[in-house]
BAFI-3210 file (N, C-alpha, C; in Angstrom, 3 decimals, decimal comma, padded with zeros to 6 digits):
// residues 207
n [1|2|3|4|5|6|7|8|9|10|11|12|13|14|15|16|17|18|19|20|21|22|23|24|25|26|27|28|29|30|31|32|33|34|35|36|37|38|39|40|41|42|43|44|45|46|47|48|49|50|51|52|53|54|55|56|57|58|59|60|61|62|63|64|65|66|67|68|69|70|71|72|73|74|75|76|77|78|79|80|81|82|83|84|85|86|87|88|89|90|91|92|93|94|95|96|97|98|99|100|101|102|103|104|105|106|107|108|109|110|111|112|113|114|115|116|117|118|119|120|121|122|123|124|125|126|127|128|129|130|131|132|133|134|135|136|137|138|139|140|141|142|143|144|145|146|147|148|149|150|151|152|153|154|155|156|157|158|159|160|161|162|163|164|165|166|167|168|169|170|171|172|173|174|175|176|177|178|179|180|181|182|183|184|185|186|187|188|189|190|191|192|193|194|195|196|197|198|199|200|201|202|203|204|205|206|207]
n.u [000,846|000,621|002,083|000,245|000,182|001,404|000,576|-000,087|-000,425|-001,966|-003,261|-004,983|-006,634|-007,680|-009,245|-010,778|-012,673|-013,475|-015,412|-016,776|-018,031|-019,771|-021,455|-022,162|-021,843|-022,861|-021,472|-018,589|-016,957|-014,336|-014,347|-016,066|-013,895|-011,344|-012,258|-012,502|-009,793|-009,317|-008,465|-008,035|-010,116|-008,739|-006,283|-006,288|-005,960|-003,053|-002,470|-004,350|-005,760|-008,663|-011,542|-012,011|-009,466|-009,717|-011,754|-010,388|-008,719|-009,716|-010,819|-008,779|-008,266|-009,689|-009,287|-006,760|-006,693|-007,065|-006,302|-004,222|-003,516|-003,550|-005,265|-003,585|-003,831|-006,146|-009,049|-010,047|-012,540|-013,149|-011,153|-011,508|-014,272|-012,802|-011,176|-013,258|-014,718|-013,102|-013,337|-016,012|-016,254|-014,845|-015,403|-017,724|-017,870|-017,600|-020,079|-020,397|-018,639|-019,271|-020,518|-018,013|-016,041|-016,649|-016,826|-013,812|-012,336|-010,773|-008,269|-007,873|-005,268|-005,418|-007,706|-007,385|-004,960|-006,692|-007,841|-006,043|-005,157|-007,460|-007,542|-005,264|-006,196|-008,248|-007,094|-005,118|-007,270|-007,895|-009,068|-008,731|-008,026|-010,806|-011,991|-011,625|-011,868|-014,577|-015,314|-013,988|-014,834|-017,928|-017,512|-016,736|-018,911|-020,455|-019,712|-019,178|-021,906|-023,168|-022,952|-023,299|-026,223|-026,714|-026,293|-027,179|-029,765|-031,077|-032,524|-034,283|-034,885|-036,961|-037,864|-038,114|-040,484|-042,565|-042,440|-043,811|-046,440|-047,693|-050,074|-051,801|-053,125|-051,418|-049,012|-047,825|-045,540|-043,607|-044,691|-044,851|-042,299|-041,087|-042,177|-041,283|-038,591|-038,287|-037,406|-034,271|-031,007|-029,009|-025,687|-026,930|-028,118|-025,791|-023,764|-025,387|-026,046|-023,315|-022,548|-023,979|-023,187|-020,411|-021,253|-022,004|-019,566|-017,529|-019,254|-018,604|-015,914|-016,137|-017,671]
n.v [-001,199|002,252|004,559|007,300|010,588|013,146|015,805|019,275|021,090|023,527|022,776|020,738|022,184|024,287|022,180|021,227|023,658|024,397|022,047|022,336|025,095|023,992|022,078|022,779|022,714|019,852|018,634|018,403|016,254|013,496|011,723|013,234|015,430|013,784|012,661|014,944|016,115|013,784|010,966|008,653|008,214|007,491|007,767|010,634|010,955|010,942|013,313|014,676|013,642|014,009|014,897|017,199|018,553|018,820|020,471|022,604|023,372|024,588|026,639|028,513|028,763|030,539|032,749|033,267|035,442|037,658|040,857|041,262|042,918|045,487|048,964|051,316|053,789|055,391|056,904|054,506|053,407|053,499|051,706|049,191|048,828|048,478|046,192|044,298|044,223|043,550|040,990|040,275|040,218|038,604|036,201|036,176|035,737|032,938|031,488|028,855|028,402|029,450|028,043|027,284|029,115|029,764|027,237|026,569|029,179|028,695|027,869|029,086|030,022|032,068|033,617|034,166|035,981|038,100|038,560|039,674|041,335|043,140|043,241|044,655|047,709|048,350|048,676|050,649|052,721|053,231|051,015|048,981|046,308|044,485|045,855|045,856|043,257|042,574|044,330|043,396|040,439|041,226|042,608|040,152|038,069|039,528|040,086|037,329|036,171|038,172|037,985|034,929|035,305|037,283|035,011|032,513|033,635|035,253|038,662|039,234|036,610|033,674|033,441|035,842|036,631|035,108|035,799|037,871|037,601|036,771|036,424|039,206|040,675|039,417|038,886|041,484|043,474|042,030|041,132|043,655|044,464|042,648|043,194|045,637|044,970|044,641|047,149|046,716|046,733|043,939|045,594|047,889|046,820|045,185|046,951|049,095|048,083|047,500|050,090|050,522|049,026|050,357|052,451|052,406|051,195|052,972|055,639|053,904|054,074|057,189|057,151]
n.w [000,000|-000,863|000,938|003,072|001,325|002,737|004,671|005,090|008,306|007,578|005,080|006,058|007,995|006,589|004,427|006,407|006,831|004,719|004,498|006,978|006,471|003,794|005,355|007,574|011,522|012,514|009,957|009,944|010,062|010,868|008,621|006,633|006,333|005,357|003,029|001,639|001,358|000,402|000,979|003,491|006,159|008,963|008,007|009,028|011,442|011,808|012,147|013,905|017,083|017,609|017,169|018,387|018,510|015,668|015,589|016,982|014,869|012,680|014,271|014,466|011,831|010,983|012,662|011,959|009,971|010,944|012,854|015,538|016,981|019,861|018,958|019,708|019,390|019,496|021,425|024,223|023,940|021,138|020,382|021,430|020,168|017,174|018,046|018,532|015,963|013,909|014,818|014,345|011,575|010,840|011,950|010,783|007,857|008,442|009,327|010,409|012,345|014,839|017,293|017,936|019,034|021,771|023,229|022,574|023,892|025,774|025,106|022,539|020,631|019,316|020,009|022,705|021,853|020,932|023,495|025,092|023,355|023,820|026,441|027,206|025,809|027,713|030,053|029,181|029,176|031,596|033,177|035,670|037,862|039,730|038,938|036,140|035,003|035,814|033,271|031,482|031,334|030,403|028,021|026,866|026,988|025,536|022,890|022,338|022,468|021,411|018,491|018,440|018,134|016,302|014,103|014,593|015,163|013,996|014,195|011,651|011,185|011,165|014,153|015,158|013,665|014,582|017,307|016,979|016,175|018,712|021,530|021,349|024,003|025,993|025,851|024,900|024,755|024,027|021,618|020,280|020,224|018,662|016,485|015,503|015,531|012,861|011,340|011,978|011,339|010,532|011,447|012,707|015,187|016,087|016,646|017,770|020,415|021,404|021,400|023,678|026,474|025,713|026,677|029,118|030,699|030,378|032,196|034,507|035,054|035,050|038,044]
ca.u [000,000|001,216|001,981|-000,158|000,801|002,182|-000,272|-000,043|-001,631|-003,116|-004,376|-006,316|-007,719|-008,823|-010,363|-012,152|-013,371|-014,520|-016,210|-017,863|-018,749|-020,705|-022,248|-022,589|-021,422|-022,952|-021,321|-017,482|-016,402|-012,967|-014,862|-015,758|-012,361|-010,386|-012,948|-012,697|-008,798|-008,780|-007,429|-009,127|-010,480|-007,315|-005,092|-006,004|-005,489|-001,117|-002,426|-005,338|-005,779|-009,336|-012,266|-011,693|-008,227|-010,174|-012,219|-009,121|-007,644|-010,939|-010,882|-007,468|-007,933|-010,983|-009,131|-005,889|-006,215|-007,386|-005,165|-004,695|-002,608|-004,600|-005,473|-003,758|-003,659|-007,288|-009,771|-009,976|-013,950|-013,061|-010,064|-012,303|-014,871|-012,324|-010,894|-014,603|-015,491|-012,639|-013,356|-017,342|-015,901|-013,774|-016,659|-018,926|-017,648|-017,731|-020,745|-021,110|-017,704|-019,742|-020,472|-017,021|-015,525|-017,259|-016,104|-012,173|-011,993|-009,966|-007,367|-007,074|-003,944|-006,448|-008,746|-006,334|-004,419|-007,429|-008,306|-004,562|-005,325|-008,699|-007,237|-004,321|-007,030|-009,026|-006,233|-004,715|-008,765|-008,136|-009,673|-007,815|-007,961|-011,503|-013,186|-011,184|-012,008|-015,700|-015,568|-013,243|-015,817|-018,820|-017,509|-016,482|-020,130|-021,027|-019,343|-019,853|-023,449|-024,177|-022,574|-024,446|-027,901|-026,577|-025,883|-028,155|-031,145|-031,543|-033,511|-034,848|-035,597|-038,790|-038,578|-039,130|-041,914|-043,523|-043,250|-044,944|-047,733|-047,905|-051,506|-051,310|-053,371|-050,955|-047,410|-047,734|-044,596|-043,111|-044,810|-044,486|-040,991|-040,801|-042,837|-040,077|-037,344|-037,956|-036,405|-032,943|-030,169|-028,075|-024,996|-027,399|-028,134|-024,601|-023,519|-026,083|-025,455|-021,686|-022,302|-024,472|-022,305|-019,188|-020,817|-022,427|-018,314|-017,396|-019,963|-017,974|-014,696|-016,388|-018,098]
ca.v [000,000|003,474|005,715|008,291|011,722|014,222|017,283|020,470|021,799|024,577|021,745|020,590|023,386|024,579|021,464|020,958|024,539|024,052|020,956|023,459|026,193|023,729|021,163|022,827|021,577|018,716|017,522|018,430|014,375|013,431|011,177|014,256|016,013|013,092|012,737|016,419|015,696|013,153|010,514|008,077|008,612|006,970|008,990|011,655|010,799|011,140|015,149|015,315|012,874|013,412|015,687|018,394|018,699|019,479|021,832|023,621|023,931|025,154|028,156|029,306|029,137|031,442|034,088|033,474|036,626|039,029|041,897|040,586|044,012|046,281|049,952|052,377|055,198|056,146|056,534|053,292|053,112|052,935|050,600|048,423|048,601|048,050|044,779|043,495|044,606|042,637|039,553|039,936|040,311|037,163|034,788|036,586|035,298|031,531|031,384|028,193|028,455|030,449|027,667|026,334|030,147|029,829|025,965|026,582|030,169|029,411|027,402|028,979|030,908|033,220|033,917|034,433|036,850|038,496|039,026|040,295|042,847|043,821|043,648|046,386|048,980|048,635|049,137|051,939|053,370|053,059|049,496|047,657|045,178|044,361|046,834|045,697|042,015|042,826|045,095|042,331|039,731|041,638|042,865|039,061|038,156|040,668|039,881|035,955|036,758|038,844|037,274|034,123|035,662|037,398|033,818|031,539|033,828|036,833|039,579|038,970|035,209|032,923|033,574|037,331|036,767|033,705|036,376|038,678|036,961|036,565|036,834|041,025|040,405|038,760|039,255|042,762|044,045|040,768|041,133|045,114|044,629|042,093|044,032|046,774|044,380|044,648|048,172|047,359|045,922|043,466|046,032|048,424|045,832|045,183|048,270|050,111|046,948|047,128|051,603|050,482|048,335|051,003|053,669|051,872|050,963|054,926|055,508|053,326|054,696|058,409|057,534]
ca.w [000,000|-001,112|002,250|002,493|001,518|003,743|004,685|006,388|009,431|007,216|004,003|006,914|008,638|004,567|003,897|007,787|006,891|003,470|004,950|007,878|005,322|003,198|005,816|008,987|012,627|012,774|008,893|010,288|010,453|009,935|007,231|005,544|005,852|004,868|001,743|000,790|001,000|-000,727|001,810|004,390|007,987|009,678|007,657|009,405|012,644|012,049|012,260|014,923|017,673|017,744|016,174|019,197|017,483|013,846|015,543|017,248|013,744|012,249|014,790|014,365|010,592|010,922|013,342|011,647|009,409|012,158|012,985|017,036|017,506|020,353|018,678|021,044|018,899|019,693|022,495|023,967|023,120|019,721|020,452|021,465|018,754|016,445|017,892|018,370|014,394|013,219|015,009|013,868|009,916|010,056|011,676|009,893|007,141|008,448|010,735|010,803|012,912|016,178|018,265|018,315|020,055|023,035|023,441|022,425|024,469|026,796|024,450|021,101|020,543|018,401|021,031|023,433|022,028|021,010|024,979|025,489|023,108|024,110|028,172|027,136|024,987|028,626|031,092|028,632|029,197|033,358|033,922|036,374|039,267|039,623|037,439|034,789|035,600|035,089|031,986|030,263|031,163|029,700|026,639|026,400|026,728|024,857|021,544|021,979|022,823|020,049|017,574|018,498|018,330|014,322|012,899|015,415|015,660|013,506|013,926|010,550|011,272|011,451|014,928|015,509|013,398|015,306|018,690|017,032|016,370|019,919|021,826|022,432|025,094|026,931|025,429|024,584|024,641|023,333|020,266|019,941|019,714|017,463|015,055|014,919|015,040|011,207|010,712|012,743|010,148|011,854|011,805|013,989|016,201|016,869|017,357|018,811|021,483|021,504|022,130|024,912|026,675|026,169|027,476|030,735|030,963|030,445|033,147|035,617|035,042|035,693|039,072]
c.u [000,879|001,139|001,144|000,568|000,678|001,176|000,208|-000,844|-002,255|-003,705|-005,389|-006,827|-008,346|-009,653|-011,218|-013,072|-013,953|-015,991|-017,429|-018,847|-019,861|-021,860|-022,624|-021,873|-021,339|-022,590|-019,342|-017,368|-015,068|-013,246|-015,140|-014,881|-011,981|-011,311|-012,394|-010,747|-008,364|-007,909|-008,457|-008,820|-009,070|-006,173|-004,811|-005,761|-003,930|-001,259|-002,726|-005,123|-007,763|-010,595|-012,331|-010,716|-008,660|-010,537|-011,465|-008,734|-008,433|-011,066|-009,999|-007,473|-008,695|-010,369|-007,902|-005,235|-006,628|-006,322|-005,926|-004,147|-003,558|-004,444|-004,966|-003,652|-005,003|-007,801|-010,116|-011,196|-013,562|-012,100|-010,928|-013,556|-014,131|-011,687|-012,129|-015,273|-014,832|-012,967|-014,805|-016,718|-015,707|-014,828|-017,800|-018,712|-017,615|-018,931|-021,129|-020,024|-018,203|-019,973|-019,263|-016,107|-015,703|-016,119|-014,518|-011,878|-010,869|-008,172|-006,856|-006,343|-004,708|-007,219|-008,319|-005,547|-005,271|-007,794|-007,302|-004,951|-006,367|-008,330|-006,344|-005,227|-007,559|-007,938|-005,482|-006,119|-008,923|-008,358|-008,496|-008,294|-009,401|-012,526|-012,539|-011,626|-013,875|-016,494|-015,334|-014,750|-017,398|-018,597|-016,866|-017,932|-021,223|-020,933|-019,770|-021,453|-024,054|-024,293|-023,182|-025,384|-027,435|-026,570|-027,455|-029,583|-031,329|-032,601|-035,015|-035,435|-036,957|-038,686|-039,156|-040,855|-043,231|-043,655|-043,563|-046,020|-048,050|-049,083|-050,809|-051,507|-052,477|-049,064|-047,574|-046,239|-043,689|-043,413|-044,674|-043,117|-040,464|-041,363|-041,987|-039,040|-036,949|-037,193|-034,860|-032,136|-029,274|-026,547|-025,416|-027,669|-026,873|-023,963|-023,790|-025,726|-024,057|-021,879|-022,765|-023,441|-020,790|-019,692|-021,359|-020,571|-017,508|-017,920|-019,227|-016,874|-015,327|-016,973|-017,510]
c.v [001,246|004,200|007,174|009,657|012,511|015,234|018,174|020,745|022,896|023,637|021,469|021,158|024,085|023,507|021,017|021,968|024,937|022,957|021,933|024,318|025,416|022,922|021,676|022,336|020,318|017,460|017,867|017,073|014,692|012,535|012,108|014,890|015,300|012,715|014,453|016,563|014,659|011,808|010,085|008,678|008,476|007,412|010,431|011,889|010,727|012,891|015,418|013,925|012,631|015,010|016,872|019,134|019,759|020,809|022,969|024,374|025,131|026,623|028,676|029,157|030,257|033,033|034,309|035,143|038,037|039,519|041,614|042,324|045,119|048,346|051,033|053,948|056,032|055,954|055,000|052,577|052,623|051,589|049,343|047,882|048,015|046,516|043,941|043,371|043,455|041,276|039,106|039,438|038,988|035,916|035,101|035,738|033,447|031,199|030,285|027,861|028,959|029,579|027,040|027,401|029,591|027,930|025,660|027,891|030,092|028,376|027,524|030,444|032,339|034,051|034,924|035,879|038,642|039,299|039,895|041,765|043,627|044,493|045,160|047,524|049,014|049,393|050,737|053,226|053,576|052,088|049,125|047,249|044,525|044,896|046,318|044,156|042,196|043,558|044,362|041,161|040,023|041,875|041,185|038,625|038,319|040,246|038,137|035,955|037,347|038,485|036,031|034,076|036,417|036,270|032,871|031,871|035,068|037,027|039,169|037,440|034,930|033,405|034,503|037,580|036,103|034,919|037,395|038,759|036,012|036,829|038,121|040,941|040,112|038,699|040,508|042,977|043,132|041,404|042,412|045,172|044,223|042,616|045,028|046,209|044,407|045,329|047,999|046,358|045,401|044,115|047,615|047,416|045,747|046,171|049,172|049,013|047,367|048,917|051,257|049,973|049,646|052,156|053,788|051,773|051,911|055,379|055,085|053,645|056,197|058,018|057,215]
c.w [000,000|000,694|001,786|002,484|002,391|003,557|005,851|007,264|008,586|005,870|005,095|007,095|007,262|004,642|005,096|007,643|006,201|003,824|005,747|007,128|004,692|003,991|007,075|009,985|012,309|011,426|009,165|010,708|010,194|008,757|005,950|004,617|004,952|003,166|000,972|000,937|-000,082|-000,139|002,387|005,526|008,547|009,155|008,371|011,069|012,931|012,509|013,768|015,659|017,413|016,712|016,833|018,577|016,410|014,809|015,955|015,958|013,118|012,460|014,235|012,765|010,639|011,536|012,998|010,727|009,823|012,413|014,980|017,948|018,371|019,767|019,687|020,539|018,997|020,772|023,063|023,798|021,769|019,294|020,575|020,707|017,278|016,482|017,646|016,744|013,670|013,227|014,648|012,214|009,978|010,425|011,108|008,274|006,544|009,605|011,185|012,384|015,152|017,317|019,203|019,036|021,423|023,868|023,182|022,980|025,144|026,398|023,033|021,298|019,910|019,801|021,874|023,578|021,258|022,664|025,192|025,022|023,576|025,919|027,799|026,488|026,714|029,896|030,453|029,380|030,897|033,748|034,845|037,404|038,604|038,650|036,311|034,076|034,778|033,739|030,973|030,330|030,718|028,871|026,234|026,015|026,063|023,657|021,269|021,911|021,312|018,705|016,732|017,643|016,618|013,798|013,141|015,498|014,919|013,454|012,803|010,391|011,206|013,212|015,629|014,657|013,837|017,100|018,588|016,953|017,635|020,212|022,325|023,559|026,193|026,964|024,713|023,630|023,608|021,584|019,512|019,527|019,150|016,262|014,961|015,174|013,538|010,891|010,994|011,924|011,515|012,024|012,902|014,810|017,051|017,383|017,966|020,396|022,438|021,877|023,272|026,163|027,042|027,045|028,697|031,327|031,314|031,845|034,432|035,879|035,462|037,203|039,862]
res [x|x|x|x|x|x|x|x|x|x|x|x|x|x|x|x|x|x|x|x|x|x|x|x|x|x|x|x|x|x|x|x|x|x|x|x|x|x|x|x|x|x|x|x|x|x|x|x|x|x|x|x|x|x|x|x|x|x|x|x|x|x|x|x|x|x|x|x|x|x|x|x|x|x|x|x|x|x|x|x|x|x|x|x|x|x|x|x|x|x|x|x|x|x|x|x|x|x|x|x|x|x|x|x|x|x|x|x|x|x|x|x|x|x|x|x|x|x|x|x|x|x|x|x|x|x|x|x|x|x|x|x|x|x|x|x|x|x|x|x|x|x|x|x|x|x|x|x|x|x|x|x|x|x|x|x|x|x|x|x|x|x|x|x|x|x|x|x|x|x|x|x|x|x|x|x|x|x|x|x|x|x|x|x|x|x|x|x|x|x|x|x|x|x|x|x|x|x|x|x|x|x|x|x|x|x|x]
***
């Protein structure tokens, strides 16, 4: 039997993320991969140990071409808008990628140095000790959170329209606000969000 050929850590993470892109979560196999390579299942186990592995790679292909560098040349509101914009763009671009952040946070090199930068724009801004502690962990929140709810649940979905046809009677408000969920594009959404958020944060640094 021929040995199989030699691949890179980035052939993989392309073809696990081609795989993602077209099938979703739940069609990321290493049966897939190693098909959309070109190569069997057990071939690909000389790379990954296991399908946690793939999805590691998966991330860090996705946040690989993010600029991780923290903005200190401006207010650090905007510093902070700007790291959060980039990191919407790049899974914006792969959404099927969103549930697998949250579950590799606190181990991808991406992520990671993502936080680094986002911690120095805050401490540049005053944060520290505790306050800084709680500002970092809400605008963490914040961006996984919202991010989420753009891919997983939009605005524009079947389901703002299922709670607006809510009984008035009884879900009022519910359904009032899903009926003007229509006008808000999902880059107001996020950002009117992401101002809220900075300037409750602003707020805490003045009192």
């Amino acid at each position: 039997m021929p040995r199989p050929r030699s691949l890179t850590p980035a052939q993989l993470a392309d073809a696990a993320l081609a795989v993602l892109d077209r099938d979703g979560l739940p069609g990321l196999t290493m049966r897939a991969v190693g098909a959309r390579l070109g190569t069997s299942t057990m071939a690909l186990y000389r790379y990954v140990a296991d399908r946690d592995e793939l999805e590691a790679l998966v991330v860090e292909r996705v946040l690989d071409g993010v600029d991780m560098r923290p903005p200190l040349d401006v207010p650090w509101p905007d510093g902070i808008r700007e790291l959060v914009h980039r990191v919407r763009a790049a899974v914006g671009a792969h959404p099927a990628v969103v549930p697998l952040l949250p579950a590799h946070r606190h181990r991808s090199p991406g992520i990671l140095r993502w936080g680094e930068a986002a911690l120095a724009v805050l401490t540049r801004g005053g944060f520290a000790g505790t306050r800084r502690v709680v500002a970092f962990r809400a605008l963490l929140a914040y961006v996984v959170g919202a991010i989420q709810m753009e891919h997983l649940g939009a605005l524009g979905g079947p389901g703002t329209a299922v709670i607006a046809a809510l009984p008035r009677d009884e879900f009022p408000l519910l359904a009032e606000t899903a009926r003007a969920a229509g006008a808000v594009g999902p880059d107001d959404e996020f950002g009117g969000g992401l101002d809220l958020l900075l300037d409750g944060l602003a707020r805490q640094l003045d009192g």
